[in-house]
C-alpha positions in Angstrom: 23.2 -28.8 -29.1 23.0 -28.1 -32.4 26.4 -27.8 -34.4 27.4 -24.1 -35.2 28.0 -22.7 -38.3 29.1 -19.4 -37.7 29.4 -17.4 -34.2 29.5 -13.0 -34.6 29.6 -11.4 -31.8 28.4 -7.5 -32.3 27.2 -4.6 -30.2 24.2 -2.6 -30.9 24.8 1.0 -31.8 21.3 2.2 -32.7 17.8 1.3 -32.4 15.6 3.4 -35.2 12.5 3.3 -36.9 12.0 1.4 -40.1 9.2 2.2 -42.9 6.8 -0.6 -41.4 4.4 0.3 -38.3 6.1 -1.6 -35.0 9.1 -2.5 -37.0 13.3 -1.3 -35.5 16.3 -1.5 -37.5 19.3 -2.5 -35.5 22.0 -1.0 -36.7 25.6 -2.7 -35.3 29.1 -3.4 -35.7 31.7 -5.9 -34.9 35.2 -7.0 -35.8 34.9 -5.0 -39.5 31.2 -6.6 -39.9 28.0 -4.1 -40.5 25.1 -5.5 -39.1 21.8 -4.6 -39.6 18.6 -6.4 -38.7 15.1 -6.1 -38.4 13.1 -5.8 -35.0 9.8 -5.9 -34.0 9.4 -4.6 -30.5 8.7 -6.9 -27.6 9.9 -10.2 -29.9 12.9 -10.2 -27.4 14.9 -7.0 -25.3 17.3 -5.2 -27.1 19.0 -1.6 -26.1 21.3 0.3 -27.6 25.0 -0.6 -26.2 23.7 -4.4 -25.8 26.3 -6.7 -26.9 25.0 -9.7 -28.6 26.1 -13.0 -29.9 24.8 -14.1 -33.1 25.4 -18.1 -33.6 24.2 -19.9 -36.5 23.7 -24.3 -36.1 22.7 -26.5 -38.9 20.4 -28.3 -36.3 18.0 -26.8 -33.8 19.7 -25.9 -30.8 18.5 -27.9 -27.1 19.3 -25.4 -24.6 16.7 -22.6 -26.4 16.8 -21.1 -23.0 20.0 -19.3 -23.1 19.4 -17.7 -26.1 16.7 -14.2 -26.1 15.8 -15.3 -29.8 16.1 -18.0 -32.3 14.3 -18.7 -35.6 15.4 -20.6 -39.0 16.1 -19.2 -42.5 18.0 -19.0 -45.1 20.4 -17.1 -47.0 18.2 -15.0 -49.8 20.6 -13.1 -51.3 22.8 -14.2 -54.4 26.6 -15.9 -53.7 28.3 -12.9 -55.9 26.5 -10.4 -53.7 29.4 -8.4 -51.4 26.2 -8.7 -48.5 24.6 -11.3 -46.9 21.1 -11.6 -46.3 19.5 -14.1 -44.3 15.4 -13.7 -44.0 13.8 -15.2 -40.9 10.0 -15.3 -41.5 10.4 -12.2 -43.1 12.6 -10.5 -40.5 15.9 -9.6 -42.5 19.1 -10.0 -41.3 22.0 -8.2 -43.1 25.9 -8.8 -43.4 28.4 -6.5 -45.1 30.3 -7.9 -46.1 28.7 -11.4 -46.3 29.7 -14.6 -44.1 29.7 -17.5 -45.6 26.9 -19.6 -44.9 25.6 -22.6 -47.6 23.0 -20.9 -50.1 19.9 -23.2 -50.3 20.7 -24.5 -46.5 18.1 -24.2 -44.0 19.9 -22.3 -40.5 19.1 -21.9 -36.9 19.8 -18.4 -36.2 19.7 -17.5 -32.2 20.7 -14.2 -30.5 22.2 -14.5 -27.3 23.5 -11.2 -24.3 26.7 -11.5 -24.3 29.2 -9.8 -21.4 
């Protein structure tokens, strides 16, 4: 496997509409973090009350299996911003305040049901 980055785990407090047709904001918390993140429905199950694991790798993980979702980005928001944002084709993900991650870097980001 890949090596990891960063590991969050969160749990999913809200599921709502956002501005775009199809699209979900995720709205969750976890150990002092806000997360928020977009979702388009069917890309991968989600519910409110879901705990997830969010793990970042610097390489593309082997066992893709375990994980509901994975995708690579990068950080598009500016180091002396107090959030991160990390853009997956598009699909925002959002950290307040920010984790530190390499600007410029390219990331695996994979979601993963945690217990």
């Amino acid at each position: 496997m890949g090596s990891t980055a960063k590991k969050l785990t969160i749990r999913v407090e809200s599921i709502e509409d956002g501005k775009l047709r199809g699209q979900k904001i995720v709205k969750s918390k976890a150990r002092g973090k806000t997360v928020l993140f977009d979702y388009i429905e069917g890309l991968f199950p989600i519910n409110v009350g879901d705990k997830i694991t969010i793990e970042f790798y610097t390489n593309k993980p082997k066992e893709l299996d375990k994980f509901i979702y994975c995708g690579q980005g990068y950080i598009v928001s500016k180091e002396e911003d107090p959030v991160t944002l990390f853009s997956v084709w598009g699909l925002i993900f959002r950290f307040e305040p920010g984790i530190e991650l390499e600007r410029g870097k390219k990331y695996y980001i994979c979601l993963r049901k945690s217990k």
